[in-house]
Phi, psi and omega in degrees: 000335180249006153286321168322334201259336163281352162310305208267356161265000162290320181284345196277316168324281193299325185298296141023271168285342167308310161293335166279316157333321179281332165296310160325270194329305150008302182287336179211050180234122176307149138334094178265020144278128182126339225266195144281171183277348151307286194315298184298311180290337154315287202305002187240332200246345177246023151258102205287028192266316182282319158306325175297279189327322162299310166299343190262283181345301183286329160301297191322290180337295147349285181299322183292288187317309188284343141296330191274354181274348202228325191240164163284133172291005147264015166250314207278309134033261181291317203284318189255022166250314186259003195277334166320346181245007153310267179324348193253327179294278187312299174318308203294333147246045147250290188309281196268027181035042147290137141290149180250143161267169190288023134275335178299315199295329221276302151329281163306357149313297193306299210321285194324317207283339204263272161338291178299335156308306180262346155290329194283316174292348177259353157270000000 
C-alpha cells in the first residue's frame, strides 16, 4: 500500500507542475491571428513550458492509474483533486507571484485539515 500513496504523491507533483507549466505556456503563445496552421502548430510544438506540460500530464496519468491499482478511489480521489489544488495554490505563488487572500488561505487549511483527516483514518 505505500508504495501506492508513493505513485499518488508522484503523480499529485507531476500534475501540478504541469498546470503551472501551462500557465507559463499560456504566457508565451503568440497571437494566432493571421497566422497560418503550420505557423500555428510550430508556435505551439516550440513552447517547451506546453511541451513539458504536456509531457508531466501524461505521466501523472500513468502514476495515477499505478496508484489506483494499490489505494480506493474514494480515498485516492479526495487526495489527488484537493491536495492538487494544495499544490498548485502554493506553486502559484512561489512560481507565478499569485498572491491568496485570508479567505483563500483559510480555505486551504480545510482542504489540508479534510486531507490530513483521511490519511489519518488509513493508518
Amino acid at each position: 500500500m505505500a508504495q501506492g500513496y508513493l505513485f499518488l504523491i508522484i503523480a499529485l507533483v507531476f500534475n501540478a507542475t504541469a498546470n503551472i507549466l501551462m500557465k507559463l505556456a499560456s504566457r508565451r503563445v503568440p497571437s494566432m491571428e493571421g497566422l497560418s496552421l503550420v505557423e500555428k502548430a510550430l508556435a505551439l510544438v516550440t513552447n517547451y513550458h506546453l511541451v513539458l506540460g504536456l509531457v508531466l500530464f501524461a505521466s501523472n496519468i500513468l502514476f495515477y492509474v499505478l496508484a489506483l491499482k494499490r489505494i480506493n478511489l474514494s480515498i485516492a480521489y479526495p487526495i489527488m483533486s484537493s491536495g492538487g489544488f494544495l499544490l498548485i495554490s502554493v506553486f502559484s505563488v512561489y512560481f507565478l507571484h499569485e498572491t491568496l487572500t485570508g479567505l483563500q488561505i483559510g480555505g486551504i487549511v480545510l482542504i489540508a485539515a479534510g486531507i490530513a483527516l483521511l490519511a489519518y483514518n488509513i493508518a
